[in-house]
C-alpha positions as CSV (number, residue, x, y, z in Angstrom):
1,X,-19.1,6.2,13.2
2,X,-19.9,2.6,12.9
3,X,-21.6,2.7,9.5
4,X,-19.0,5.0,7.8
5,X,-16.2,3.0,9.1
6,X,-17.1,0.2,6.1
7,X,-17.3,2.5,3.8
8,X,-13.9,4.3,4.5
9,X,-12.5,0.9,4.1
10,X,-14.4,0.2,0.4
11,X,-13.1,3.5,-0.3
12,X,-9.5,1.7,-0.3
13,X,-10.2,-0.8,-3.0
14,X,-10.4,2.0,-4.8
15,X,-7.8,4.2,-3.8
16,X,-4.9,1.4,-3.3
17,X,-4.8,0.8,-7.5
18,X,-4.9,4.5,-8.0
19,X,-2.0,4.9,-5.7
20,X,-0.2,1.4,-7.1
21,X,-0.2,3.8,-11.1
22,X,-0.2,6.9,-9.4
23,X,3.8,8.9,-9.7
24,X,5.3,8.4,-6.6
25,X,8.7,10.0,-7.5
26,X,10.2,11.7,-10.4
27,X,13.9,11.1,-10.9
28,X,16.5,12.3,-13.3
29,X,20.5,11.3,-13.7
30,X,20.7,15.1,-14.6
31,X,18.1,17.7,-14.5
32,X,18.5,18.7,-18.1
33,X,17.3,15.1,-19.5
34,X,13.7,15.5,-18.2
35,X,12.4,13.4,-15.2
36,X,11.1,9.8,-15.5
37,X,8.3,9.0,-13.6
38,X,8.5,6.0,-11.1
39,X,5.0,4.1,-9.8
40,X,4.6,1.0,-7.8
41,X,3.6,-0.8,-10.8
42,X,6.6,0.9,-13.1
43,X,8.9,-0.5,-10.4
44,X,7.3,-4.0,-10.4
45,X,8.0,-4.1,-14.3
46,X,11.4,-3.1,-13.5
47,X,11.9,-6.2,-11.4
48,X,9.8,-8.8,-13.4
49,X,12.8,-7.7,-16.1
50,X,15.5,-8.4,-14.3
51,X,14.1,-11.3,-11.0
52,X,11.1,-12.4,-12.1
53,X,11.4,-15.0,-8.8
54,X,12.1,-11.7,-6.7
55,X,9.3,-9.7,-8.7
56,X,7.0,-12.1,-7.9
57,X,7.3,-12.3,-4.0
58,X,7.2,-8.3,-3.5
59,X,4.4,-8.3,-5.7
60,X,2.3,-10.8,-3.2
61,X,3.5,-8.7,-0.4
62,X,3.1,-5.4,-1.5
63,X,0.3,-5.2,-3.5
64,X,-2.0,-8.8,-3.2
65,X,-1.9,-9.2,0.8
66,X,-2.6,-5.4,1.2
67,X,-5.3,-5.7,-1.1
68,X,-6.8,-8.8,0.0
69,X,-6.5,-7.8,3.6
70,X,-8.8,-4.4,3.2
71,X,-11.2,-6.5,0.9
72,X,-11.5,-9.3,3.3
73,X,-12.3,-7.0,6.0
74,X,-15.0,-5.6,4.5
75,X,-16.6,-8.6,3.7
76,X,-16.7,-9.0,7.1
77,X,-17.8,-5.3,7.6
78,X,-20.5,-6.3,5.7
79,X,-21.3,-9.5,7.5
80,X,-20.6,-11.3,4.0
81,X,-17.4,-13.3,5.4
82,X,-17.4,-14.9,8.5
83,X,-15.3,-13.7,11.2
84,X,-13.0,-16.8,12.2
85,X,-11.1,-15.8,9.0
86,X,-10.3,-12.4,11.5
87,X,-6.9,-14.7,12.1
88,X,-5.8,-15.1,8.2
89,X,-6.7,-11.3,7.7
90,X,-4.3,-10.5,10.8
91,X,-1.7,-13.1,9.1
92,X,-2.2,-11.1,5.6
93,X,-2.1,-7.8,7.2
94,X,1.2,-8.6,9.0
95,X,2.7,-9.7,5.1
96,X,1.8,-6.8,3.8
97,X,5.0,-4.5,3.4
98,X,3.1,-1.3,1.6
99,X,4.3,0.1,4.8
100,X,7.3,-0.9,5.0
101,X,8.2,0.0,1.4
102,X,6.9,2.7,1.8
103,X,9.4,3.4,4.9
104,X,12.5,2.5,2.7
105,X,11.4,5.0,0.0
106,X,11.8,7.4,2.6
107,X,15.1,6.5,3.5
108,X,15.7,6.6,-0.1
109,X,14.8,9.7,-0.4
110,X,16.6,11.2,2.8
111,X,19.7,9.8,1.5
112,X,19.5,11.4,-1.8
113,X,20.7,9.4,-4.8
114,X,24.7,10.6,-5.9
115,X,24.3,13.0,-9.3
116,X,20.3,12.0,-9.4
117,X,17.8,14.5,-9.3
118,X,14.8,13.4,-7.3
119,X,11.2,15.0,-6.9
120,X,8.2,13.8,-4.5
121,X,5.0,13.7,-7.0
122,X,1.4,13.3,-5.9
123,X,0.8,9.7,-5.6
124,X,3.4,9.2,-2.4
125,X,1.4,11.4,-0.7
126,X,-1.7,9.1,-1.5
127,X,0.0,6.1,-1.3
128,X,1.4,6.9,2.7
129,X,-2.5,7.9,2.9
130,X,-3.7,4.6,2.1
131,X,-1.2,2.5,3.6
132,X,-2.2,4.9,7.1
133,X,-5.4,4.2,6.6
134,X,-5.3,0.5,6.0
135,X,-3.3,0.6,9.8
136,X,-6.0,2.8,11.5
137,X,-9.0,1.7,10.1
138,X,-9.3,-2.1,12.0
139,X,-7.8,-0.5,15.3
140,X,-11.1,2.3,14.7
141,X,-13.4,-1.0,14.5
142,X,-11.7,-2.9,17.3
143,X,-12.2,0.0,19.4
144,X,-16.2,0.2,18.6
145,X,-16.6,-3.8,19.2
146,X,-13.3,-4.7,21.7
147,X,-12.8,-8.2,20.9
148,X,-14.1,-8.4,17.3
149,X,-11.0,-7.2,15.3
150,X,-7.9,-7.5,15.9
């Protein structure tokens, strides 16, 4: 467990820009029109068109502090990054808002949207899996070493 718990986490770097393109929702004003597809990245371009001030804030916290928090960690996985910068990963982890996106698209999607069609596509499915696993995998390597990651 301790030497695959690294490696789950490398595995994230990958996954997280997959998820970021990936289709997390397909929405329509009416079904007949065809569905556009909506991404984390498609609704970042949305906002850089209309608040680029705005854009640029949520894109720090939900795609840079997420990013650099799983990185960060496994540089010091890998012994490559010492761990007194544990603090400032904790800090980073605790800007991140993947998650709690994430939560309002779900309420978004409870609510339903007036005369809009909405359909769940693939990459919500791996986004909530990444964003899951970014949250379990330090509380898996705290528990192995207690005192070493918080």
């Amino acid at each position: 467990m301790r030497r695959t718990l690294p490696f789950l986490n490398l595995c994230l770097l990958i996954l997280y820009p997959v998820a970021w393109f990936a289709p997390l929702l397909r929405a329509a004003m009416l079904p007949i029109f065809g569905m556009t597809e909506i991404s984390v990245v498609s609704g970042l371009q949305s906002l850089w068109d209309s608040d680029p001030g705005l854009a640029l804030l949520v894109t720090f916290l939900a795609v840079f502090a997420p990013f650099a928090k799983t990185l960060g960690l496994a540089l010091v996985q890998f012994g490559l990054l010492s761990r007194r910068t544990l603090p400032a990963l904790h800090l980073l982890g605790r800007l991140a808002m993947a998650d709690v996106f994430l939560a309002a698209l779900y309420v978004v999607l409870a609510k339903g949207i007036g005369h809009a069609t909405v359909e769940v596509a693939w990459g919500l499915w791996l986004f909530t899996g990444c964003i899951l696993a970014s949250m379990v995998l330090p509380a898996a390597e705290a528990k192995l070493e207690p005192g070493r990651l918080s």
